[in-house]
N, C-alpha and C positions, 0 to 999 in steps of 0.2 A: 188705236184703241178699238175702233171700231171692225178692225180686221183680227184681232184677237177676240173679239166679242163672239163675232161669225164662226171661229174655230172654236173654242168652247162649245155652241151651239153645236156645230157639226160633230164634233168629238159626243156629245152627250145626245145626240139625233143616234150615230152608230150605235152605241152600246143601247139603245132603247130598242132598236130595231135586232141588234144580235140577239142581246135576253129574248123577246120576241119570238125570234128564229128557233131559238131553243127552246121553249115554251111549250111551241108548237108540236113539237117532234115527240113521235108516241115510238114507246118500247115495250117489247113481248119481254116477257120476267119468268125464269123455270129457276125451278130448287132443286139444288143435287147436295144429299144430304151422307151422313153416313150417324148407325147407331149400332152400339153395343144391346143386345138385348137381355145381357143377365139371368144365363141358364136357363132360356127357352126349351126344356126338355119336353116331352110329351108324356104322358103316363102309362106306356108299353115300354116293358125288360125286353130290351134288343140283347140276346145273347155276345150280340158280334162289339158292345161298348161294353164303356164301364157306366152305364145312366142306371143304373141301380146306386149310384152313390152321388145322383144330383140331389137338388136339396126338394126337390116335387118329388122324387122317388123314396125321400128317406121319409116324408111326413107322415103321421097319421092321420086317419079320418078321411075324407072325402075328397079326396086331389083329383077328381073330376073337375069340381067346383070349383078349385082351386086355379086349375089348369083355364079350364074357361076366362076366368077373372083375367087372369096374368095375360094371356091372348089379349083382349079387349083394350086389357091396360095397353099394351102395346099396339093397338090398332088407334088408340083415342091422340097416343103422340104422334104416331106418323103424321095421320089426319089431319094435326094442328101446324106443321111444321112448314115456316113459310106461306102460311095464307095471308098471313098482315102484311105481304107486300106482293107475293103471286097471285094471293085467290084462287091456291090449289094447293093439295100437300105434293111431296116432290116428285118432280119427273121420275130420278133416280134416287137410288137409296140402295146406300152400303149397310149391310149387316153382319153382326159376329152372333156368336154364343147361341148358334141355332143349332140341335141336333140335327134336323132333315129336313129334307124339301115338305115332308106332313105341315110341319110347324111354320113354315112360312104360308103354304097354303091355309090354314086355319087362321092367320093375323089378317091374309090377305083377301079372304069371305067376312070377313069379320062386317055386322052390318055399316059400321064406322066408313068400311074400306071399298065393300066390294062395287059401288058405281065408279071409284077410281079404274076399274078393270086392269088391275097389278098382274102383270107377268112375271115369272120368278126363273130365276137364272140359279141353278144350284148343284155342285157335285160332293160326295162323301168323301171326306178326307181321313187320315190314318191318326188324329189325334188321340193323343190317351185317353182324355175325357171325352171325345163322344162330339167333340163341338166344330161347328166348318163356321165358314161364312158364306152368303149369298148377295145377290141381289133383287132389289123387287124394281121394276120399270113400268108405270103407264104406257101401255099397248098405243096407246093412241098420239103417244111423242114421241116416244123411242121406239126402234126398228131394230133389234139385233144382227147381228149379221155372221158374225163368229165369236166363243168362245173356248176356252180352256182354262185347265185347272194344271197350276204350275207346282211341283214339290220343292220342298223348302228341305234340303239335305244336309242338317247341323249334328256338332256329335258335342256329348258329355266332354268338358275338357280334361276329365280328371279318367273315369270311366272309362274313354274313347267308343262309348256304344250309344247309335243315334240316338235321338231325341226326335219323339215322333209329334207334330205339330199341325198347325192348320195350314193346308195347301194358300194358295195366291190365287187367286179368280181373276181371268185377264173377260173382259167382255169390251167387242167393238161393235158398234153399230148406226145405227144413224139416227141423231137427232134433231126432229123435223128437218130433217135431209142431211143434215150437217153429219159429217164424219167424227166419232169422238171413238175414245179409249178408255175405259176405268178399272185401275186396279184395285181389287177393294181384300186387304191386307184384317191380319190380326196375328202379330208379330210375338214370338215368345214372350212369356211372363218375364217377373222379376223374381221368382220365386228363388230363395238361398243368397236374395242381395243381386243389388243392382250391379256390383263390378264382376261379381262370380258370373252374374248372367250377359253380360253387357258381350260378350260375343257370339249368341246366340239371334240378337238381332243386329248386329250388324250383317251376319250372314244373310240376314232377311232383308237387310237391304238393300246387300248385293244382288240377292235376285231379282227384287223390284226395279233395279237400277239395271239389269240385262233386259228382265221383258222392257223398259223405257227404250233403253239405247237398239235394241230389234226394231221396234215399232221407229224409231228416229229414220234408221239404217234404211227402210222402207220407203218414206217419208219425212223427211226432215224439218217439215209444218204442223205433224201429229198435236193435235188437242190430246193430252193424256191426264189423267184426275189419277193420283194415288190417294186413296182415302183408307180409313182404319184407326182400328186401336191401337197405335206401334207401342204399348207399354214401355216409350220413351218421350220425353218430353221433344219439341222443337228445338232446344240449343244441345242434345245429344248428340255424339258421335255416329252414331247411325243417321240419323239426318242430316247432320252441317257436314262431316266430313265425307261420307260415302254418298247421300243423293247432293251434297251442294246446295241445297235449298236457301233460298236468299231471307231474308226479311221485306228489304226492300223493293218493288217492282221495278224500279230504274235501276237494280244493279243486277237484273236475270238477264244471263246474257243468250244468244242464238243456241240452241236445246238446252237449257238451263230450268232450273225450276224453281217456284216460287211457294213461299211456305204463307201464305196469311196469318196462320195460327200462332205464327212466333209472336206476332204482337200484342197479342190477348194474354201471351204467356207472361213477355216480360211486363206488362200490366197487373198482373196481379190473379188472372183469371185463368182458371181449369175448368173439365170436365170432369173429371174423378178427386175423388180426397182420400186421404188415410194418415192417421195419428197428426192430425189437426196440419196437414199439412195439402196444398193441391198440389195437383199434377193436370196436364193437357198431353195427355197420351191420343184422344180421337182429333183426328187432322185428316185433312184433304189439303192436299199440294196440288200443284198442276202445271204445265210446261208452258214455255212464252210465248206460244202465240195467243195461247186465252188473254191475251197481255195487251194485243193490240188497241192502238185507240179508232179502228175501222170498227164501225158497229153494224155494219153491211151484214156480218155474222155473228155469232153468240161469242160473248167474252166474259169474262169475269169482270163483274159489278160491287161487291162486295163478301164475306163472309160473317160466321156469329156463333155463338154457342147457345143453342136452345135453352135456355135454364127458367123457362116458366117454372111461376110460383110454384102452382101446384105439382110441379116433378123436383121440388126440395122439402127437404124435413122438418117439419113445425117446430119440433120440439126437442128438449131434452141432451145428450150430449152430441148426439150428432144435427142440431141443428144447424141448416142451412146446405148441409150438403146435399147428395142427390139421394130421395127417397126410394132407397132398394124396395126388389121385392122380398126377399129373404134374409131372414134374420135369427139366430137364436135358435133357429130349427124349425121356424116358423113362417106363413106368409103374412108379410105384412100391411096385404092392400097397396104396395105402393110399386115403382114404373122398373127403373133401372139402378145401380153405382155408376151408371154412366151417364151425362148429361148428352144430348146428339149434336152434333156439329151441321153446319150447314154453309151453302152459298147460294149466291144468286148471280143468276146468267143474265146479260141482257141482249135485246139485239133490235137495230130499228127497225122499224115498220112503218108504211107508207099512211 
């Protein structure tokens, strides 16, 4: 009895001192986020777009003011994003629906932003409307090192005549030294129905899934993040069949990739809604080694979907979803149709 007393004891001494052990141990925490910005245009007629037919362009009255507000608005979410567990808005951040490098400059002076000292990664793509994606990175975590802008070359299936879209943004560089990858995507609409369009992104994610497998080819340990709005849910075809994207982290095998978003999905939860229905079209995937349980380096910690109160709809029939800024032909004071997606990186520290 008294020799099983002693083991108990001892057994319940370990685990006071293991919690303990753990307790103890402090971790650096970065946000790499991605957001739809919901026709960030500016209010100059580019001859060379169609942004004469953005919804800032078609308004009346004062789309200065307009324009300023809708900036701000989007400078107050970045801002917010991940400080209730970084105490910083994100290292990184994917973004869509920007006309030009102006307009991410303008979010990124915004007073909200500019002590974050945001770098902006951004090339003109050939889409119809006028819209690329970019990236903004704090200068003082991330280190660029190379990028490129990748073409995404899909045709009409019916037509056979391209279908001109937003390029792929491949940006590598170094994060606080660490080597990462991020592909930051915004994959064809659904425009004419989701099976009419449904091979326009898969082609999208065959190219996401070349630039991956390049960078593997190179590197077979590559950190890579694809983030975006793939205007496809996580249990699509373009995701589970073409990138493989797991649900689970124990079943992403050696270059494999892991989707977190699936699980918000089959919960219940999106980032965008339409005709009372959601969708989780903004994802960040990532390859396995952010997978490791070594925290010697930055790993993947968890993910979320931003959906602060104040960036949902008070009222009315679209209550609860994400409080656009355009509406009716009008602005409505409000953020995005897109809710932002995020994660958080962790890594120990001494």
């Amino acid at each position: 009895m008294k020799n099983l007393k002693f083991w108990w004891t001892a057994l319940l001494l370990t685990a006071v001192l293991s919690v303990n052990a753990q307790e103890k141990k402090k971790f650096k925490i970065l946000t790499v986020a991605f957001y739809n910005l919901e026709n960030l245009f500016d209010t100059i007629n580019d001859p060379n777009k169609n942004d004469e037919a953005s919804p800032i362009m078609e308004m009346k009255g004062d789309i200065q003011a307009v324009y300023n507000k809708k900036v701000h608005n989007m400078a107050r979410v970045i801002a917010d994003i991940g400080t209730d567990v970084a105490h910083n808005s994100p290292a990184i951040l994917g973004v869509s629906e920007v006309e030009n490098r102006k307009v991410m400059e303008d979010v990124a002076n915004d007073p909200l932003l500019i002590d974050k000292d945001y770098g902006i990664i951004h090339y003109d793509s050939p889409d119809k409307r006028g819209i690329d994606v970019g990236l903004f990175y704090q200068k003082k975590l991330f280190t660029p090192l190379f990028t490129s802008s990748h073409e995404l070359l899909i045709y009409d299936d019916v037509t056979r005549q391209r279908v001109y879209t937003r390029d792929q943004l491949l940006v590598t560089g170094k994060l606080e030294g660490e080597l990462i990858h991020v592909i930051v995507n915004h994959w064809p609409s659904r425009s004419g129905g989701e099976a009419k369009s449904r091979s326009k992104r898969v082609g999208a994610a065959k190219l996401s899934k070349k630039i991956v497998d390049s960078l593997q080819t190179i590197d077979p340990y590559a950190k890579i993040f694809i983030m975006g709005d793939l205007n496809d849910n996580p249990t699509n075809a373009s995701i589970k069949e073409v990138l493989k994207a797991e649900k689970e982290k124990e079943d992403v095998v050696f270059k494999g990739i892991y989707n977190p978003m699936e699980g918000f999905f089959k919960m219940g939860s999106g980032s965008n809604a339409y005709r009372d229905s959601w969708s989780l079209f903004d994802q960040i995937l990532m390859t396995q080694p952010l997978l490791e349980k070594d925290y010697s380096t930055f790993r993947f910690y968890k993910a979320g979907i931003y959906n602060n109160n104040y960036l949902t709809t008070k009222r009315g029939r679209w209550k609860g979803y994400p409080f656009r800024s355009f509406a009716d032909g009008g602005f409505t004071d409000g953020f995005s149709d897109h809710f932002p997606v995020y994660l958080y990186l962790i890594k120990e520290i001494d």
